[in-house]
N, C-alpha and C positions, 0 to 999 in steps of 0.2 A: 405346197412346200414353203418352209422359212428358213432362212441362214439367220445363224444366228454368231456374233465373231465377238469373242469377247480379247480385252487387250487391256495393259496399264497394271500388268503385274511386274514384278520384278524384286530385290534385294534389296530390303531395307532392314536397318539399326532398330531395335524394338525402344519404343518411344514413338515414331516417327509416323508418316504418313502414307497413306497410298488412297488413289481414287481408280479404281476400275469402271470401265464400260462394258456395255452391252450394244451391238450394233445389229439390230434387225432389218432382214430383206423386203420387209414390209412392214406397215402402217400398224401400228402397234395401241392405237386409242381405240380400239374396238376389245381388244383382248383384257380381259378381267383381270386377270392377275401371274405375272411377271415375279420373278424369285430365283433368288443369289443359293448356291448349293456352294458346300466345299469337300472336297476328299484329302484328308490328310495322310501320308502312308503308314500303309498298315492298317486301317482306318475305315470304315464306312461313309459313304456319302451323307453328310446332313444340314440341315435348312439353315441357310445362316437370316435369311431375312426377304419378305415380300411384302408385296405392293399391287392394290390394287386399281383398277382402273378409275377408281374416287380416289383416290390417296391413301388410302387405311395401309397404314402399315405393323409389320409384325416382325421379330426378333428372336432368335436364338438368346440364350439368357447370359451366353457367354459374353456375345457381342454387347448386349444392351449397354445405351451412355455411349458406345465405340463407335460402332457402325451407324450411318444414315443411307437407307433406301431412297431413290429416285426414281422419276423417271421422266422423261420429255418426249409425249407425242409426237411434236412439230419433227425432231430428229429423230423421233424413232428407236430410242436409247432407253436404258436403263442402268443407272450409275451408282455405284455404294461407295462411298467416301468410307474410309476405313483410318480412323485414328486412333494415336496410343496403341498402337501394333505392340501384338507378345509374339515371343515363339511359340506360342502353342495355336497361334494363326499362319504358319506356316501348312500351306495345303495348294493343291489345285483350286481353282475357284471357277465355277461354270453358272452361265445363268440357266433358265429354262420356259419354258411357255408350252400352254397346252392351247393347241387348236383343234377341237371339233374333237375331241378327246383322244389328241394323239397328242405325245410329248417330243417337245424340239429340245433339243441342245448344242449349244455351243462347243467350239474343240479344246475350251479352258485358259486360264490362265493362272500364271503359277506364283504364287507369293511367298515368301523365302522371307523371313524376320531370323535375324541374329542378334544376339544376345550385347 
């Protein structure tokens, strides 16, 4: 079992910033690859950007230049710095991990960009 608790959404001015976490119940430098989803309403769930357990990262095309994937073993996190926010990045944001080929998720976090 992993918990996974994502936080650091909230209501910002499009221009501006936001940094979300990911905070997992476990050790997280063994797992390959770690990855930011978002749901927008109305909307289907899709990849905003991952990371793998060398650092390779990868991006939604929308985000690309915005978004930066992180991640720090030592805490056990995984972080997406999110700049130059639009409203069309208004969504839920969850991360995700697959162990032993089951998939975790987080309970979301909500990011709100106004105009």
């Amino acid at each position: 079992q992993v918990q996974l608790v994502e936080s650091g959404g909230g209501l910002v001015q499009a221009g501006r910033s936001l940094r979300l976490s990911c905070a997992a119940s476990r050790s997280i430098s063994s797992i390959d690859v770690m990855v930011w989803y978002r749901q927008a309403p109305g909307k289907e769930r899709e990849l905003v950007a991952l990371i793998t357990s060398g650092g390779s990262t990868n991006y939604a095309d929308s985000v690309k230049g915005r978004f930066t994937i992180s991640r720090d073993n030592a805490e056990n996190t995984v972080y997406l710095q999110m700049n130059s926010l639009k409203p069309e990045d208004t969504a839920v944001y969850y991360c995700n991990i697959n162990v032993l080929s089951r998939d975790y998720w987080g309970q979301g976090t909500l990011v709100t960009v106004s105009k």
